[in-house]
PDB file of N, CA, C and O in Angstrom, chain B, residues numbered from 101:
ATOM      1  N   UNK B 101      21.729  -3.813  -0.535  1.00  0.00           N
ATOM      2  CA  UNK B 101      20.656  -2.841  -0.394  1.00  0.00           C
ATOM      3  C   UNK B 101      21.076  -1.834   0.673  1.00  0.00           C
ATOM      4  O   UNK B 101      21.619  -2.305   1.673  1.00  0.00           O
ATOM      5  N   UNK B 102      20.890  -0.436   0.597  1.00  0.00           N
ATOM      6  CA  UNK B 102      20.875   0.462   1.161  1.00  0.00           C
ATOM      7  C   UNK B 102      20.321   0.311   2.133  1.00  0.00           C
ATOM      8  O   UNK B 102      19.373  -0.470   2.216  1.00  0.00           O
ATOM      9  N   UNK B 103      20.984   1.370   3.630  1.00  0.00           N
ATOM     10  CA  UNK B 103      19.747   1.331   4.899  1.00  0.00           C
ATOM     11  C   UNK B 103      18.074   2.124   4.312  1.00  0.00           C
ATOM     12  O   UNK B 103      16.934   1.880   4.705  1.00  0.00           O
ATOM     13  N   UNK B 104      18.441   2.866   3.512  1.00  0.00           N
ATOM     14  CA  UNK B 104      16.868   3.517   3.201  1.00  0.00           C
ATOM     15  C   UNK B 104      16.058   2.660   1.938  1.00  0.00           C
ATOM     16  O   UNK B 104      14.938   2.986   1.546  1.00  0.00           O
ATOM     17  N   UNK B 105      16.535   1.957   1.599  1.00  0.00           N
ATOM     18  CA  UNK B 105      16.082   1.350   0.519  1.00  0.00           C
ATOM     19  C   UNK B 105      15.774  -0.265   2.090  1.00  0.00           C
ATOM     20  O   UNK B 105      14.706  -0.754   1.721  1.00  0.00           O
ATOM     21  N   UNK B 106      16.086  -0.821   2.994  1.00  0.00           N
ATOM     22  CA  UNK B 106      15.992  -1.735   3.562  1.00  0.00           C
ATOM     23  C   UNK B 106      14.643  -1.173   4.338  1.00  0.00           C
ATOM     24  O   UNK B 106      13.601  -1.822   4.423  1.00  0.00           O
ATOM     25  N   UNK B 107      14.847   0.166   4.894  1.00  0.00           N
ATOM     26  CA  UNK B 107      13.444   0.648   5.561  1.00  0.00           C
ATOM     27  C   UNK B 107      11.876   1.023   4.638  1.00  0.00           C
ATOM     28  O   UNK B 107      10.734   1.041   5.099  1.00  0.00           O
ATOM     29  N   UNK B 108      12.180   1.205   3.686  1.00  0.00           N
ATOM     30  CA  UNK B 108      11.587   0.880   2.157  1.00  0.00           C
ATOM     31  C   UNK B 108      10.604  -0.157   2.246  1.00  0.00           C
ATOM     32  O   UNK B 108       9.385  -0.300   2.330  1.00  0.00           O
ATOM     33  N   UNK B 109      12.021  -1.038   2.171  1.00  0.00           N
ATOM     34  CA  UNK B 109      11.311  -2.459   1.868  1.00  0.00           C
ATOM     35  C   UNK B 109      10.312  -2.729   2.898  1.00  0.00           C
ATOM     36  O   UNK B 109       9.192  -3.054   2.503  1.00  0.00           O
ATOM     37  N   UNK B 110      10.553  -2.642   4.275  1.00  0.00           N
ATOM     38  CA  UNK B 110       9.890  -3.089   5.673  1.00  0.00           C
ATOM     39  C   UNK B 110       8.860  -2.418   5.906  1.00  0.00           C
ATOM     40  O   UNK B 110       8.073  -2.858   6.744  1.00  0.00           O
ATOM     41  N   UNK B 111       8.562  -1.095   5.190  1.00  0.00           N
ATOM     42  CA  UNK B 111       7.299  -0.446   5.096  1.00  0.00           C
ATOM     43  C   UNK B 111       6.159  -0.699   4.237  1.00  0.00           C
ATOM     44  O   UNK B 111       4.968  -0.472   4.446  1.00  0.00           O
ATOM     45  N   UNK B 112       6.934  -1.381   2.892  1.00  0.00           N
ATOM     46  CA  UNK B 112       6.086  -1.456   1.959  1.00  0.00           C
ATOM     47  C   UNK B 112       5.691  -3.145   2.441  1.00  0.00           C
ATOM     48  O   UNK B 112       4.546  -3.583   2.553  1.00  0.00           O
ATOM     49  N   UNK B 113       6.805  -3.816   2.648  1.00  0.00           N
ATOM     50  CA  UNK B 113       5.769  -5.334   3.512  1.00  0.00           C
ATOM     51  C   UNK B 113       4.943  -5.489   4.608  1.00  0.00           C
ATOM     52  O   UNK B 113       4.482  -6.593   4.898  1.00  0.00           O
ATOM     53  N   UNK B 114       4.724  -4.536   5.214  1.00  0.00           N
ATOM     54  CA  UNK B 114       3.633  -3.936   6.324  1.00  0.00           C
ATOM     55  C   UNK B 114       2.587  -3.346   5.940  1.00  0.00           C
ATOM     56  O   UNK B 114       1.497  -3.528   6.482  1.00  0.00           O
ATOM     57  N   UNK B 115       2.850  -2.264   4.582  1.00  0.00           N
ATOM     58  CA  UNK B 115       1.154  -2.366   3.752  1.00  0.00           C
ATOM     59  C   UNK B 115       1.057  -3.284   2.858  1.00  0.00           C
ATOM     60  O   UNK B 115      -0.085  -3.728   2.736  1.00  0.00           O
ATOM     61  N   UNK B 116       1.704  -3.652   2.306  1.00  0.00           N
ATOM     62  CA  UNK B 116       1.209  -5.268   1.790  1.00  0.00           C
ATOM     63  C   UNK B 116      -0.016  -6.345   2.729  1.00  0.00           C
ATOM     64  O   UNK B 116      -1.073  -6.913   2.453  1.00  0.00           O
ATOM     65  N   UNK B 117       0.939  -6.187   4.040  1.00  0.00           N
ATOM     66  CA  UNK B 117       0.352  -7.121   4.501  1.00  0.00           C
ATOM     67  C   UNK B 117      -0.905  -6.684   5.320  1.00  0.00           C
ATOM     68  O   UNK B 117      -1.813  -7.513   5.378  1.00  0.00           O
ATOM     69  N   UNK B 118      -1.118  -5.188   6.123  1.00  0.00           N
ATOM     70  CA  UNK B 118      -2.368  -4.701   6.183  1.00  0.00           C
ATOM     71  C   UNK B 118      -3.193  -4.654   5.338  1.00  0.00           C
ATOM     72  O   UNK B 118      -4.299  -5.131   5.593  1.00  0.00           O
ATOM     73  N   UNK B 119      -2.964  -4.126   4.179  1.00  0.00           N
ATOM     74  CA  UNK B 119      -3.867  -4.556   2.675  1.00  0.00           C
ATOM     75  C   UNK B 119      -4.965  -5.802   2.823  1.00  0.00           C
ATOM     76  O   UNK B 119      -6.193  -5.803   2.738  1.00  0.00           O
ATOM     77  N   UNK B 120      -3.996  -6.866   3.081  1.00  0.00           N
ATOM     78  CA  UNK B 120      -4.154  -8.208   2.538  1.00  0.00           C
ATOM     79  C   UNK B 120      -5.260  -8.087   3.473  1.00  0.00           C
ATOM     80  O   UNK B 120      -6.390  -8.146   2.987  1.00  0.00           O
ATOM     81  N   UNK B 121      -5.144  -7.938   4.660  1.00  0.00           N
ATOM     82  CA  UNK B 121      -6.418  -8.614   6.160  1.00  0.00           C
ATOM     83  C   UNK B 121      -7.231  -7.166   5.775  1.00  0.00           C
ATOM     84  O   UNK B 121      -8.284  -7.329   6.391  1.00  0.00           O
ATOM     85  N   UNK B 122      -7.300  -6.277   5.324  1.00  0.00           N
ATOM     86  CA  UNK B 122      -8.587  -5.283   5.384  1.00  0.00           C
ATOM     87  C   UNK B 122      -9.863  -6.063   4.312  1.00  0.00           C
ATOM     88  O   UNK B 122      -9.822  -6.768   3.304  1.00  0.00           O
ATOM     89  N   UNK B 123     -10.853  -5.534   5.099  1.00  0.00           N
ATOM     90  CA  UNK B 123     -12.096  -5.972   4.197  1.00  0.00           C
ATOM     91  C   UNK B 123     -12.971  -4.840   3.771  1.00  0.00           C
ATOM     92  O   UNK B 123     -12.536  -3.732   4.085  1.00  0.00           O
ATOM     93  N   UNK B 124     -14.163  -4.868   3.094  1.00  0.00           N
ATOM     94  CA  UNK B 124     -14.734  -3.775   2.867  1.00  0.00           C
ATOM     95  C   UNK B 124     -15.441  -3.709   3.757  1.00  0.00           C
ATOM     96  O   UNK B 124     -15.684  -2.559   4.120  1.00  0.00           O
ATOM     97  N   UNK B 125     -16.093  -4.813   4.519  1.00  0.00           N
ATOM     98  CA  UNK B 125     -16.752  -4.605   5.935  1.00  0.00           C
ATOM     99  C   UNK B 125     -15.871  -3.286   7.011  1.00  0.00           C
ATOM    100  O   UNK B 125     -16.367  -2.166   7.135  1.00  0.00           O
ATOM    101  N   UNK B 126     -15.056  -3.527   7.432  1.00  0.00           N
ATOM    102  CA  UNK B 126     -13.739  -2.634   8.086  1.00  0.00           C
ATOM    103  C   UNK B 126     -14.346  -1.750   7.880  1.00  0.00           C
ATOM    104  O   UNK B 126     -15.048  -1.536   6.892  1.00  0.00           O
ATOM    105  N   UNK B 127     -14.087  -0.803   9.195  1.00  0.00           N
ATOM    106  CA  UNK B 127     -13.802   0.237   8.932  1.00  0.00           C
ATOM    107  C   UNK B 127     -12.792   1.178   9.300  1.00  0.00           C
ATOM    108  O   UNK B 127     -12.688   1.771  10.374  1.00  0.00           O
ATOM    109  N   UNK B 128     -12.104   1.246   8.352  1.00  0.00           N
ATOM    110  CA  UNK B 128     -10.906   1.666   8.026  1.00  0.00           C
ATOM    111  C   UNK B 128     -10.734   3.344   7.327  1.00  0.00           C
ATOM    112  O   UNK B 128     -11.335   3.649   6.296  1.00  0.00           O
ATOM    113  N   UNK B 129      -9.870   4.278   8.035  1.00  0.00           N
ATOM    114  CA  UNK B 129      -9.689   5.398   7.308  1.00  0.00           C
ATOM    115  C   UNK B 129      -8.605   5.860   6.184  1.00  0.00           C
ATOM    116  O   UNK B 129      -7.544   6.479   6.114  1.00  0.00           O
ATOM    117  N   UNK B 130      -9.852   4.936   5.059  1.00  0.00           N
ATOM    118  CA  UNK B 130      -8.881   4.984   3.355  1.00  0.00           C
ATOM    119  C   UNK B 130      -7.935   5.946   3.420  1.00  0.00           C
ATOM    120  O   UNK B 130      -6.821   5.678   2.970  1.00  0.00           O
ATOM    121  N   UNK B 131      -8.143   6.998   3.879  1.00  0.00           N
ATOM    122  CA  UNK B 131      -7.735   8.611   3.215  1.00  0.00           C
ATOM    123  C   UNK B 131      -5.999   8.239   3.849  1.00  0.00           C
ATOM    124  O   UNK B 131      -4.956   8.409   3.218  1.00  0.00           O
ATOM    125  N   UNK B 132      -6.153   7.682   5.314  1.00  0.00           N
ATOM    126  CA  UNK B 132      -4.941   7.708   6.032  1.00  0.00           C
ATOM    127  C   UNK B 132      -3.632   6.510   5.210  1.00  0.00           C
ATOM    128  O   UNK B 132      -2.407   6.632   5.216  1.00  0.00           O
ATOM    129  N   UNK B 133      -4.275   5.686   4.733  1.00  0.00           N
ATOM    130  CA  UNK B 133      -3.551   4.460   3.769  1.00  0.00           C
ATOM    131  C   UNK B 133      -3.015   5.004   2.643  1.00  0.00           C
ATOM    132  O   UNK B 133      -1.913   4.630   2.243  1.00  0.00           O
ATOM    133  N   UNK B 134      -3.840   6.087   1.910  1.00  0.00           N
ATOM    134  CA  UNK B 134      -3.971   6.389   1.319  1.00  0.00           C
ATOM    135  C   UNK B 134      -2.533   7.507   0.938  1.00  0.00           C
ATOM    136  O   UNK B 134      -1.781   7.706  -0.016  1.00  0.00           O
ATOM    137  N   UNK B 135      -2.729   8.022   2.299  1.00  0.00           N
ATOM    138  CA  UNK B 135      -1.411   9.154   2.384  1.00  0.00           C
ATOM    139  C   UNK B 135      -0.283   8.400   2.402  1.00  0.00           C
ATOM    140  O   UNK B 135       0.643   8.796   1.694  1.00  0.00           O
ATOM    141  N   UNK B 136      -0.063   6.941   3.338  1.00  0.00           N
ATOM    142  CA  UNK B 136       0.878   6.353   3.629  1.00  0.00           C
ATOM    143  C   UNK B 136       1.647   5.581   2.446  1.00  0.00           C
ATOM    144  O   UNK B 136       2.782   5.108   2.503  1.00  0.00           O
ATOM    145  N   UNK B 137       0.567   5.566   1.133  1.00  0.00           N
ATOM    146  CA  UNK B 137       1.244   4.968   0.083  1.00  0.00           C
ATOM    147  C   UNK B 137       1.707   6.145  -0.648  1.00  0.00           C
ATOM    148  O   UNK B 137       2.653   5.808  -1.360  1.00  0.00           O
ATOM    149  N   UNK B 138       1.435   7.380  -0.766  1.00  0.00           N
ATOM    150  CA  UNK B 138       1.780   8.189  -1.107  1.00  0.00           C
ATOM    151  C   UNK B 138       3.337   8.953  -1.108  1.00  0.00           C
ATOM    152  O   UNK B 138       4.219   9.305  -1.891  1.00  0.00           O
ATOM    153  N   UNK B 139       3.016   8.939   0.291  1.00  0.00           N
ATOM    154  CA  UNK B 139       4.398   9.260   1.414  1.00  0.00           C
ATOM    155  C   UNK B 139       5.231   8.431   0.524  1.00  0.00           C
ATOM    156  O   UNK B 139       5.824   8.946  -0.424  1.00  0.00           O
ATOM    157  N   UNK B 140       5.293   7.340   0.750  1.00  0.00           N
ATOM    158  CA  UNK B 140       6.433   6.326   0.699  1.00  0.00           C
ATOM    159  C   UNK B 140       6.816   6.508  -1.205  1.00  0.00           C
ATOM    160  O   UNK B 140       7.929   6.374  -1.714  1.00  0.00           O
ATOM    161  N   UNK B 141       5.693   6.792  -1.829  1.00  0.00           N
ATOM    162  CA  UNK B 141       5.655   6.572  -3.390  1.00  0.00           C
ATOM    163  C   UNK B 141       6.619   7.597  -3.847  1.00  0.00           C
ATOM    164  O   UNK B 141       7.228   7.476  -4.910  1.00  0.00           O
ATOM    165  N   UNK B 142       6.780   8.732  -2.949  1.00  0.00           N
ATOM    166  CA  UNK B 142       7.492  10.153  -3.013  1.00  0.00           C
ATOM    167  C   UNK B 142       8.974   9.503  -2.398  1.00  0.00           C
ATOM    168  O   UNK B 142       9.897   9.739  -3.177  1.00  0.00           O
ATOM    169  N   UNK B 143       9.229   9.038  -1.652  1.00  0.00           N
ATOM    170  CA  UNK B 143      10.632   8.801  -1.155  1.00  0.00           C
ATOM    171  C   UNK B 143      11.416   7.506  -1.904  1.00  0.00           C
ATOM    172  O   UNK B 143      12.591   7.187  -1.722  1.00  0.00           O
ATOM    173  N   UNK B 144      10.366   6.798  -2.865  1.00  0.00           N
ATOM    174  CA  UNK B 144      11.078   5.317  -3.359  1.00  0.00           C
ATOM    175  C   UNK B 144      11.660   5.789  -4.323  1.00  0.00           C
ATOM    176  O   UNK B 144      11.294   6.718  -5.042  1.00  0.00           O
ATOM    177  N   UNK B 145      12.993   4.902  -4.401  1.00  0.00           N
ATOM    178  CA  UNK B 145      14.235   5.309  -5.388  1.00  0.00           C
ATOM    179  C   UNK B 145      14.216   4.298  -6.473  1.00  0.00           C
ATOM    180  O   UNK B 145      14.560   4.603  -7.615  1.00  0.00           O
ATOM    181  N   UNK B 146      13.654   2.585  -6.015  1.00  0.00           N
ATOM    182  CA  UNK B 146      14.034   1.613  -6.169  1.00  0.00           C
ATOM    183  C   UNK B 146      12.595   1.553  -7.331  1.00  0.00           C
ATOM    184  O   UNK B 146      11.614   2.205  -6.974  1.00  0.00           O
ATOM    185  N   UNK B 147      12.532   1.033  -8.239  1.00  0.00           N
ATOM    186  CA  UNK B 147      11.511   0.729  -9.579  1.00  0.00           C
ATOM    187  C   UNK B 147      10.706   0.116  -9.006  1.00  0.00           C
ATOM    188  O   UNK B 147       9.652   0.730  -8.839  1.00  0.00           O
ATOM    189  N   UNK B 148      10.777  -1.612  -8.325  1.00  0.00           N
ATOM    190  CA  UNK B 148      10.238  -2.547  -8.152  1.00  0.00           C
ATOM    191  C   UNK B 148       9.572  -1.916  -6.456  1.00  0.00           C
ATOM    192  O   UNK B 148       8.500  -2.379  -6.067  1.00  0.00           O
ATOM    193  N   UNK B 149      10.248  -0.974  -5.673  1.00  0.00           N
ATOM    194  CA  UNK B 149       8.918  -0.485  -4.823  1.00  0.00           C
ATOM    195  C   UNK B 149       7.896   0.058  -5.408  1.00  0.00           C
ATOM    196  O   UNK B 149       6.756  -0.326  -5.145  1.00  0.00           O
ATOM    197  N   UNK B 150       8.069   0.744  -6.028  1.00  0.00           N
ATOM    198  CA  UNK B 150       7.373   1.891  -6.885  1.00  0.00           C
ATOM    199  C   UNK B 150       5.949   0.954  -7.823  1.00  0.00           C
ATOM    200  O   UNK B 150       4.766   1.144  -8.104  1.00  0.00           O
ATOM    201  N   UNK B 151       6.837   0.077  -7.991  1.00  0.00           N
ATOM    202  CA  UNK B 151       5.594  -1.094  -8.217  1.00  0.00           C
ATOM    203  C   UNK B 151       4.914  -1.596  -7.944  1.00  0.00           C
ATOM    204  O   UNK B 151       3.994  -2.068  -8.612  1.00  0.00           O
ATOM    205  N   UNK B 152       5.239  -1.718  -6.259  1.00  0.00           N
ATOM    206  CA  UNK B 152       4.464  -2.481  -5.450  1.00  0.00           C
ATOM    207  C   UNK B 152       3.754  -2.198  -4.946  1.00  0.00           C
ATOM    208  O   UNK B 152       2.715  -2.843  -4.799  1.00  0.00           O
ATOM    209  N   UNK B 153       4.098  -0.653  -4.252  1.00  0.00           N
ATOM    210  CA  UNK B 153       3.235   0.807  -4.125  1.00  0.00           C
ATOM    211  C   UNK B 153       1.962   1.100  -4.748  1.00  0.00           C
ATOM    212  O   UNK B 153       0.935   1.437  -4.158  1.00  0.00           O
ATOM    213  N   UNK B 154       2.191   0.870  -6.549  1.00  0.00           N
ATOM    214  CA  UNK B 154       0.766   0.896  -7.032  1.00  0.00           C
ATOM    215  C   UNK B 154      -0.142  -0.061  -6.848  1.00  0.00           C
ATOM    216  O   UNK B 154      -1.363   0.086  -6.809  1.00  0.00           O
ATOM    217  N   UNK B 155       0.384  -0.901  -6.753  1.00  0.00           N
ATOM    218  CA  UNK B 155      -0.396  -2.328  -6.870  1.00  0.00           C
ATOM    219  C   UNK B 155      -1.240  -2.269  -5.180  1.00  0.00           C
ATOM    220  O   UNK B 155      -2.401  -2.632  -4.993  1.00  0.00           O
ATOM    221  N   UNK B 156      -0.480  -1.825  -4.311  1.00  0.00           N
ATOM    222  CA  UNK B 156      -1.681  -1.218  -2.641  1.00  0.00           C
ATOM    223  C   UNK B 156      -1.957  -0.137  -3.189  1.00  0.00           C
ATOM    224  O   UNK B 156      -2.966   0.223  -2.581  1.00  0.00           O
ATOM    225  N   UNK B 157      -1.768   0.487  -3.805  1.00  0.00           N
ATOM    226  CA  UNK B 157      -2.647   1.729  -4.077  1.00  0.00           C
ATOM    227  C   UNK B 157      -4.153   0.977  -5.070  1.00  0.00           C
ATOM    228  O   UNK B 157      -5.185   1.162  -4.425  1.00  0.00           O
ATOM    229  N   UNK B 158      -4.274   0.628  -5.696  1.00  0.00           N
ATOM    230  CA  UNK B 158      -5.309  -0.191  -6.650  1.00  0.00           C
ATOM    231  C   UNK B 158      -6.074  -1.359  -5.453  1.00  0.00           C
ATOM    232  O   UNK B 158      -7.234  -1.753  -5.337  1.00  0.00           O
ATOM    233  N   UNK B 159      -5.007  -1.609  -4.803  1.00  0.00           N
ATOM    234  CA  UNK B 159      -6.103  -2.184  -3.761  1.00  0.00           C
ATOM    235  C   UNK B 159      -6.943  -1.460  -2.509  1.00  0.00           C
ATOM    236  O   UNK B 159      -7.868  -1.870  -1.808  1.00  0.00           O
ATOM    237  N   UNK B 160      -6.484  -0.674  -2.532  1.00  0.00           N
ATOM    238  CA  UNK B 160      -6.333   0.286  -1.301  1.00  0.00           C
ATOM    239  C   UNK B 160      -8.232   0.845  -2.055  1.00  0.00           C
ATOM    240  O   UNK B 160      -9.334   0.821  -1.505  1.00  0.00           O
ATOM    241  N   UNK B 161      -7.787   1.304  -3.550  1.00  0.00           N
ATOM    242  CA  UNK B 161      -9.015   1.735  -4.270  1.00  0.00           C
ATOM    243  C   UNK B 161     -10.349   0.949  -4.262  1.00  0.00           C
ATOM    244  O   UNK B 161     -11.555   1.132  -4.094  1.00  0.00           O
ATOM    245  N   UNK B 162      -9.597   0.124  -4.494  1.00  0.00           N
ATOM    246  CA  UNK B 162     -10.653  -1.307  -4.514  1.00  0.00           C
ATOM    247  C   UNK B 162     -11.743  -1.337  -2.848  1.00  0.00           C
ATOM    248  O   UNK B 162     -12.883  -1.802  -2.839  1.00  0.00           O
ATOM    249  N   UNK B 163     -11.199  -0.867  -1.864  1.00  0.00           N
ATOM    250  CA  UNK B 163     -11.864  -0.835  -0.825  1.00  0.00           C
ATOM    251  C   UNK B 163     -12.514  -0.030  -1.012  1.00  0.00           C
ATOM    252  O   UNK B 163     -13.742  -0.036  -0.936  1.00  0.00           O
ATOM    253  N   UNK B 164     -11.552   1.156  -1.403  1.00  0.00           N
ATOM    254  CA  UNK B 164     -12.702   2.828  -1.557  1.00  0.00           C
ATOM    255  C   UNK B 164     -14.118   2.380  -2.137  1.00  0.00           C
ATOM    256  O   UNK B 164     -15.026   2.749  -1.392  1.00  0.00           O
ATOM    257  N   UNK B 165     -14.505   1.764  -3.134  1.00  0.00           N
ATOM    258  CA  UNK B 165     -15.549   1.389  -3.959  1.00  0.00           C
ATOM    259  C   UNK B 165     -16.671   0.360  -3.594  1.00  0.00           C
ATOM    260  O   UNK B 165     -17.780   0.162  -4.091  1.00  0.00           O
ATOM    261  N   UNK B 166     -15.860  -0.351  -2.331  1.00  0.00           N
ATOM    262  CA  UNK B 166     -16.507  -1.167  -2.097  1.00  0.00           C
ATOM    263  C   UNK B 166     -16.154  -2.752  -2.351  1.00  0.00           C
ATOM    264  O   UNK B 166     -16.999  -3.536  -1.918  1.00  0.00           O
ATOM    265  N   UNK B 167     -15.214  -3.211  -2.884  1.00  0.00           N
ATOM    266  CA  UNK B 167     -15.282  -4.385  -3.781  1.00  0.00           C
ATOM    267  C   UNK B 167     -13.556  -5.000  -2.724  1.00  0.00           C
ATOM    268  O   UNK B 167     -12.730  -4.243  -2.213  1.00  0.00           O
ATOM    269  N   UNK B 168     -13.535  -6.521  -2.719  1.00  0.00           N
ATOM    270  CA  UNK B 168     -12.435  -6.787  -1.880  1.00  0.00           C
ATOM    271  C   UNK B 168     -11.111  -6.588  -2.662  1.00  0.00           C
ATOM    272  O   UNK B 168     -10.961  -7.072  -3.784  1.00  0.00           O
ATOM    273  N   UNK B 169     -10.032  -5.768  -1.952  1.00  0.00           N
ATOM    274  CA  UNK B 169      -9.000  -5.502  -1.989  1.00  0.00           C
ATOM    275  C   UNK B 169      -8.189  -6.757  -3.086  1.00  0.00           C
ATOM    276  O   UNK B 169      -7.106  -6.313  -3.467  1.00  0.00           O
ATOM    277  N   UNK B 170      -8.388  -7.708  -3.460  1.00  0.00           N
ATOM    278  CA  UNK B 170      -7.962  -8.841  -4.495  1.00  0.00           C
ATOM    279  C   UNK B 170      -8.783  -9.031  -5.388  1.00  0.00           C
ATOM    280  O   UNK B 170      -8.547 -10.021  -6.080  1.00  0.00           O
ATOM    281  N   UNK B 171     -10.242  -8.080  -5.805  1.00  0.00           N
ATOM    282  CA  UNK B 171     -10.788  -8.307  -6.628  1.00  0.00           C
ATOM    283  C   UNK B 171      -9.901  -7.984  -8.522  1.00  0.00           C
ATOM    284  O   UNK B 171      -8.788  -7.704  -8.966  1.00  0.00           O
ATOM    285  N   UNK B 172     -10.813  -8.169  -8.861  1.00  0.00           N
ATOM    286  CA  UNK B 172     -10.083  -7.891 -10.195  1.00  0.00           C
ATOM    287  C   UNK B 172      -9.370  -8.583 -11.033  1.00  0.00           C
ATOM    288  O   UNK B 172      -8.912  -8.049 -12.043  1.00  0.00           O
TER     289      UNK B 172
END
């Protein structure tokens, strides 16, 4: 793995794992998560980030609405 594809990875397991502990109680500024999956969705080279990316993005949504981030 590449150095930018390794810093990739270490970003996208840090919103993974903020994801995971946010609740809809939280209050949290979606919009800013929001950019940060974005950001990263624009610089991934690799398929399987790009995957993983959506999958916090759908959770990320899931807060927007109200409903817990693993619903569904």
């Amino acid at each position: 793995m590449n150095p930018m594809d390794q810093i990739m990875e270490r970003e996208i397991a840090h919103l993974e794992q903020i994801v995971r502990m946010l609740t809809v109680a939280d209050r949290v500024d979606i919009k800013y998560w929001e950019r940060r999956v974005e950001a990263l969705k624009a610089r991934a080279s690799v398929p399987m980030h790009l995957t993983r990316l959506e999958h916090i993005a759908v959770q990320i949504n899931r807060l927007r609405i109200g409903a817990s981030p693993d619903a569904g």
